[in-house]
N, C-alpha and C positions, 0 to 999 in steps of 0.2 A: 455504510448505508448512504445510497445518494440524494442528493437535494429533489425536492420533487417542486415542480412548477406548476401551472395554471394549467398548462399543455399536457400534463401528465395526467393531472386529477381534475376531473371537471367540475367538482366540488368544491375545488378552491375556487376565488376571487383576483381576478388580477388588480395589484397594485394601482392605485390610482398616479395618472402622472405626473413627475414632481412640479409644482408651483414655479414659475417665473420667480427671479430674482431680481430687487429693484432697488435703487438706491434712495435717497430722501426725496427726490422730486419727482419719483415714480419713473427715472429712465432704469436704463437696464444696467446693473451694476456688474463692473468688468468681473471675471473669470479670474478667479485664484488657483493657481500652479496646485494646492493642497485642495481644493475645492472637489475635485472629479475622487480623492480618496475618500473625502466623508460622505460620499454620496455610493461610493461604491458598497455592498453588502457582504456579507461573511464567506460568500461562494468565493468571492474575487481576493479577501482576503483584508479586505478592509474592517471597519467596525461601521454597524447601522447608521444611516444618515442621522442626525439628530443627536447622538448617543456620547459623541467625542467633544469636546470640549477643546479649545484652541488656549495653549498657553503661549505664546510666543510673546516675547517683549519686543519684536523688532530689530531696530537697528542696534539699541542697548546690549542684545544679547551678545556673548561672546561666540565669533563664527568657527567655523574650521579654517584650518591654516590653505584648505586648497581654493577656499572662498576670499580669503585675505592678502592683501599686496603687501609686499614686507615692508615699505615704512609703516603701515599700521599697525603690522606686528611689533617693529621697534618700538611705536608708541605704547604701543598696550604695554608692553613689557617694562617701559619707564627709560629704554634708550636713549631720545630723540625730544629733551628737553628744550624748550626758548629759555635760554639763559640772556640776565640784564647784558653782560658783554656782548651779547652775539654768538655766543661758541654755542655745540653741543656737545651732550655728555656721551665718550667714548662709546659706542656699535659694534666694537670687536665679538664681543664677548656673549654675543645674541644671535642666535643659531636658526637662519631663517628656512634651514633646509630642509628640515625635519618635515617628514611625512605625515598625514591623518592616520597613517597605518602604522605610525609610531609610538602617537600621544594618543590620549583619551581625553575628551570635557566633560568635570563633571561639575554637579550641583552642590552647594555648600548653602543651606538654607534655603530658602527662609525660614527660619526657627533663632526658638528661643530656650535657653539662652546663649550659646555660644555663637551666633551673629549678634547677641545684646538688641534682639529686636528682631522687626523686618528686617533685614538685609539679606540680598540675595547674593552669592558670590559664585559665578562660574571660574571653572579652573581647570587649566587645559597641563597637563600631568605627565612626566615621561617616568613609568614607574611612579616613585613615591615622592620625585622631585619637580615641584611647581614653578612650568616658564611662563604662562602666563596668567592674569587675574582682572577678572573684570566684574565691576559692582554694579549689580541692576538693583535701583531702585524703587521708588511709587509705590510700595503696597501699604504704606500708610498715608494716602496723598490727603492733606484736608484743606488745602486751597485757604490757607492761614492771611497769605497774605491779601487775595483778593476780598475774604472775608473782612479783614480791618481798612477797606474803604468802601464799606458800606456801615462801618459803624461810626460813632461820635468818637472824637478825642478820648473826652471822658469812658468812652466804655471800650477802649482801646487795650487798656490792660488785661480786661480778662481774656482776651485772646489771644496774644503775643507770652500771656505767661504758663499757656500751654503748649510750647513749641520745645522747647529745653526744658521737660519737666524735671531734670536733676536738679536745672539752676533756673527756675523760675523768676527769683528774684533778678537776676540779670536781666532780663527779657521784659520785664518791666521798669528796671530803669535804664537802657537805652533807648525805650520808647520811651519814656517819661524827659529825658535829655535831651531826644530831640524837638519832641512838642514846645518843649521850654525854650529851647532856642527859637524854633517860630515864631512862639509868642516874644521874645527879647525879656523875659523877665528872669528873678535870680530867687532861688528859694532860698526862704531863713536859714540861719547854720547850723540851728540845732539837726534840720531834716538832713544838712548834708551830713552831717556825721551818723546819725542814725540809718541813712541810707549805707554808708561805710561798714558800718556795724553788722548791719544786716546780709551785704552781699558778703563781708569775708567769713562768716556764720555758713552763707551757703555755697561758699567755695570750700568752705572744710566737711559739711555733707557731699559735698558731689566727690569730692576725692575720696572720705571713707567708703563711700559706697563704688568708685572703681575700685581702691584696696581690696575690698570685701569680693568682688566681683572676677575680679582679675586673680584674684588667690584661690576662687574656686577653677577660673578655667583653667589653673594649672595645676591643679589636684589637691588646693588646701585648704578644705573645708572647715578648719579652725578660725584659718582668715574671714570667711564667710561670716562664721558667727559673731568674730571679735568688731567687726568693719560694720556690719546691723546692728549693734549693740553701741556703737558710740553714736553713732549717725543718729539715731533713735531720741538721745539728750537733745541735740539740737531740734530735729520737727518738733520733740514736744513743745519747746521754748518757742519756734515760730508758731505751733498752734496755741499757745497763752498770748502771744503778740498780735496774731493777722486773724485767729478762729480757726486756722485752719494750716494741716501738714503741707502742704502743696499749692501750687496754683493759689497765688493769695490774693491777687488784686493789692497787695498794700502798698506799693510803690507806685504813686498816681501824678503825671500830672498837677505841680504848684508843692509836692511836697509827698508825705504819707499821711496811710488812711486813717490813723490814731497815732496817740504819743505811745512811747514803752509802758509795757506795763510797772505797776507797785511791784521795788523788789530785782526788778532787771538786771543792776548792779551783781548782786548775790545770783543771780539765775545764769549770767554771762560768764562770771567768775569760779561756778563751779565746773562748767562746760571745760575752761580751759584748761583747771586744775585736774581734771581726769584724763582728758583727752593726749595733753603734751606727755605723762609718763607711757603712757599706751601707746604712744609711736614710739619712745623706745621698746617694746615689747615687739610691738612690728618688725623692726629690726633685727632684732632679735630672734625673732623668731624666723624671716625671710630671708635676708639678705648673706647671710652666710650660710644658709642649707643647700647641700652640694646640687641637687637636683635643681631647685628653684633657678639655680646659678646655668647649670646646664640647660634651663627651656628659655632663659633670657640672654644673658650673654652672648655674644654674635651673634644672636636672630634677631631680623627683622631689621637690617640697618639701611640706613639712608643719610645722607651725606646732607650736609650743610649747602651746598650749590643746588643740588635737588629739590631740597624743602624749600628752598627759596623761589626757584622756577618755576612749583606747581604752589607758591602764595601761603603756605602751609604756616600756622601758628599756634602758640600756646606751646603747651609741653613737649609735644611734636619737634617741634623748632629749636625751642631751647634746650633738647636734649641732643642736638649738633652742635653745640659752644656758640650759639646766637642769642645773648642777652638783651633779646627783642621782649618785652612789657611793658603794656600799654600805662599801666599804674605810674609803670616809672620814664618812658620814651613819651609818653603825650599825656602828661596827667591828669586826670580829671575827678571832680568831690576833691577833698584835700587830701589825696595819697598824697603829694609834696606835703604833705606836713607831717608826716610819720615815716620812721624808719623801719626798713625791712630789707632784704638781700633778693638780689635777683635769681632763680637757681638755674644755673645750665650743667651738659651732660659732656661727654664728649666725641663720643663712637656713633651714639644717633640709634643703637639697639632695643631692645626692650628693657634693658635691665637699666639703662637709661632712662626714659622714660617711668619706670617705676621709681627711681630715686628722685629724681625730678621733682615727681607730685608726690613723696612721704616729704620730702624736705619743705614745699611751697606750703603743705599742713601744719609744720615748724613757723614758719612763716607770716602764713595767714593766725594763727595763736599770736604770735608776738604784736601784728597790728590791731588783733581785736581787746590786748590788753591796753595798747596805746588809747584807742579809741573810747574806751570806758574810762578812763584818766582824765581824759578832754572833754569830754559830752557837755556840751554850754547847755544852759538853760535859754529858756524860750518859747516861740511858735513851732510845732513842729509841720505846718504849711503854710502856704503865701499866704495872706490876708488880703484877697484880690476878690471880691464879690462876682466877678464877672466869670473868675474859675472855680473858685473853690466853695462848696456848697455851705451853709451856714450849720454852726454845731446843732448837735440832735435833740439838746436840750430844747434849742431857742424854735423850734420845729415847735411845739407845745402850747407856747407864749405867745409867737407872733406869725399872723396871716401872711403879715409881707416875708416872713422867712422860709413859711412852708410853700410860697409863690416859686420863691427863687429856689428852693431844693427842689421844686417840680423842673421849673423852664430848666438847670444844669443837668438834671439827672434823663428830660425826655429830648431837649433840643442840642445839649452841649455848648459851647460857648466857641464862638466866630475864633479864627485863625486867619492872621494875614497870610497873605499872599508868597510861595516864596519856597527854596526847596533846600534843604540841610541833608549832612550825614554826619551822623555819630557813631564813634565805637568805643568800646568798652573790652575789659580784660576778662573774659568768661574764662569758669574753668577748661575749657576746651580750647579756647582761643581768642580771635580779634572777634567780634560777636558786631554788627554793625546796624544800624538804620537808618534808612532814604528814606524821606519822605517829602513830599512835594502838595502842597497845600497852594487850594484856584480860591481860600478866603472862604471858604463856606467851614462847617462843624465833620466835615470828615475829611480826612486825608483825600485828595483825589488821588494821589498813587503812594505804596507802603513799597519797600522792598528791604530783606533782611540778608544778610549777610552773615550766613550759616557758619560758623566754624567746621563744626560735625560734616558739614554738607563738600565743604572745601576739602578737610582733610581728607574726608575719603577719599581722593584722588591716589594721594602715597600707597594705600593698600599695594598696588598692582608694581613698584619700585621694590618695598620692605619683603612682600613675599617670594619676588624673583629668585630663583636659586634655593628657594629653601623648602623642608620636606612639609607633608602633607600633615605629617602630626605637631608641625608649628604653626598652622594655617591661625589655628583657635586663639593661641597667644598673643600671634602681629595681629591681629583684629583686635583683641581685649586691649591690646597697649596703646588701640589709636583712640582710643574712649566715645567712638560713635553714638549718639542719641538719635533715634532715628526717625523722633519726631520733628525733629529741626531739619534733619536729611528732607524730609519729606515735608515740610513744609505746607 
């Protein structure tokens, strides 16, 4: 049956003509290559104007090889490294010949869970073997950073500790270390041990929960439940400590937001005592299963001059035989005052990387027993009226207290002049913050120095050369959060 027109039926209506196109200032906005197809209708072979929806990322997106000039290809492919010497890493072995009518591109997300979030991963495929990989991101974009200079110092935490929500508490004390450095002042020692306390607490969540995570994307749903179930002990203990599982705000700026609770001792101590035999279980139950061994072992490797080229850190790193740790290479709170082992890998594969962080979970137990040994009594924040708001009680009793918890909590409190960076040992990696203070109560410029955001760069190295049904794995091993990604 054929399409009938105005000319046909004279009971039709003819289309009204399309609308001018304009751009913000009302000129004529240029003419898109794909523009004349969504205008075009069903006859021609197009879809209805109006109807198609434009996904394209742009330049992000990964092109065809007939659109691409072979250093870009090297690049993409992770050939064509700036290494500190000057060299580059060996080109031989990347095949820039290959036709569109060879390979196929396809889509790898965005889903969850096996991108562990937004992530979108195009991959350009000869067969079932992946030569190239490119990570488009933005679908979680929430402008993190420009939002924390628009807020006060003081209200700076709640928004930096929903960027890394595995490891919250990290992301509030690099923001809290480096305000403290602007300001030039030193919080009491009880905060800095409690602050210790607390991040290696949430470095032993963030790893159960890749255990957990990582054991399902490779088919073992046991791990899944074992790795929820420890993780589980600790939120409950930060929600009796902060009120709350996540996003806590209680690493603040001059100190934290209350002491331990009654009992802490006994609540920290049973954490450990459960936890430390259940990594041998782990063990046990991983590390030598023939299969587990086959989806890790020589997948997904990357070399030590590599991870170093593309800035790459944390487990990542250390599982190339680079015993790079910020706890222990640039100290900061008093890790120099507590023993613990650095862990590195040596092949730079997955199955690196998973021994890595079961071992750093040994690790992190051993200094959170240090840590409950030593806990001084004290202030557990600065006693600085100018930062730190007055206890809730004295809220009650006196005018001039409820004055000063008003002015901290609606104006914040003045910052000189003056721009710092600090970084910290997140489960993920170097975890960093700039910031740049013109003397007024908000940062005028923040900027965060993403682990998650960095490391995904290696994706498009580890998965070179390897098949389509490891894609899931070298993703899971690189432990992307993709709220930090996206920033």
């Amino acid at each position: 049956m054929s399409e009938r027109s105005p000319q046909d039926d004279p009971g039709m209506s003819a289309p009204p003509p399309p609308k001018p196109t304009s751009g913000p200032t009302g000129s004529p906005r240029p003419a898109r290559p794909d523009d004349e197809f969504f205008a075009r209708g069903p006859e021609t072979g197009g879809e209805p104007a109006g109807l198609v929806a434009e996904t394209s990322e742009g330049d992000q997106e990964l092109r065809r090889r007939k659109a691409t000039g072979p250093g870009e290809l090297r690049r993409e492919a992770g050939a064509v490294l700036r290494l500190p010497e000057g060299h580059v890493v060996d080109s031989a072995d990347i095949d820039v010949e290959l036709s569109d009518d060879e390979t196929m591109i396809i889509n790898m997300g965005p889903q969850h869970p096996s991108t562990h979030g937004v992530l979108r991963l195009m991959l350009e495929l000869d067969g079932e073997t992946v030569l190239r990989t490119k990570p488009v991101i933005g679908y979680l974009h929430t402008g993190m950073e420009k939002t924390g200079e628009e807020l006060t110092y003081v209200q700076g935490a709640t928004n930096v500790t929903r960027m890394d929500y595995l490891s919250p508490l990290h992301n509030e004390l690099v923001f809290s270390l480096a305000t403290e450095a602007l300001l030039g002042v030193e919080v009491p020692d009880r905060a800095v041990w409690i602050r210790m306390l607390m991040s290696e607490l949430n470095r032993v969540s963030s790893h159960l929960m890749w255990m957990a995570t990582n054991g399902m994307d490779l088919g073992s749903t046991s791990m899944m439940i074992y790795g929820f179930r420890e993780r589980e002990m600790v939120l409950a203990f930060f929600e009796k400590t902060t009120g709350l599982r996540m996003n806590h705000n209680y690493i603040r700026p001059g100190g934290v937001a209350a002491d331990l609770p009654d009992g802490w001792e006994d609540d920290v101590t049973v954490i450990c005592d459960t936890v430390m035999p259940r990594l041998d279980e782990y063990d046990e139950l991983l590390t030598g299963q023939p299969l587990f061994r086959q989806r890790t072992e020589s997948i997904g490797t990357i070399s030590a001059e590599e991870a170093l080229a593309l800035s790459v850190t944390g487990p990542i790193l250390r599982s190339t035989g680079i015993p790079w740790d910020l706890r222990r290479a640039m100290p900061y709170l008093h890790y120099d005052q507590v023993d613990f082992d650095v862990i590195v890998g040596t092949y730079g594969d997955n199955f690196d990387r998973y021994s890595v962080r079961l071992n750093e979970l040994r690790e992190s137990i051993r200094i959170i027993r240090q840590v409950v040994e030593r806990m001084p009594p004290g202030d557990y924040r600065l006693q600085d009226k100018k930062v730190t708001p007055p206890p809730r009680a004295r809220i009650d009793e006196s005018m001039e207290a409820l004055i000063h918890h008003f002015k901290v909590f609606t104006e914040g409190f003045k910052v000189p002049e003056g721009e710092v960076y600090v970084a910290i040992e997140s489960p993920r990696g170097e975890l960093g913050c700039y910031l740049v203070s013109d003397g007024s109560s908000k940062p005028y410029r923040m900027h965060i120095r993403g682990p998650s955001f960095v490391n995904l760069q290696s994706l498009p190295v580890m998965m070179r050369g390897g098949l389509i049904a490891d894609a899931v794995a070298v993703c899971s091993s690189v432990d992307p959060v993709m709220g930090e990604v996206d920033r």
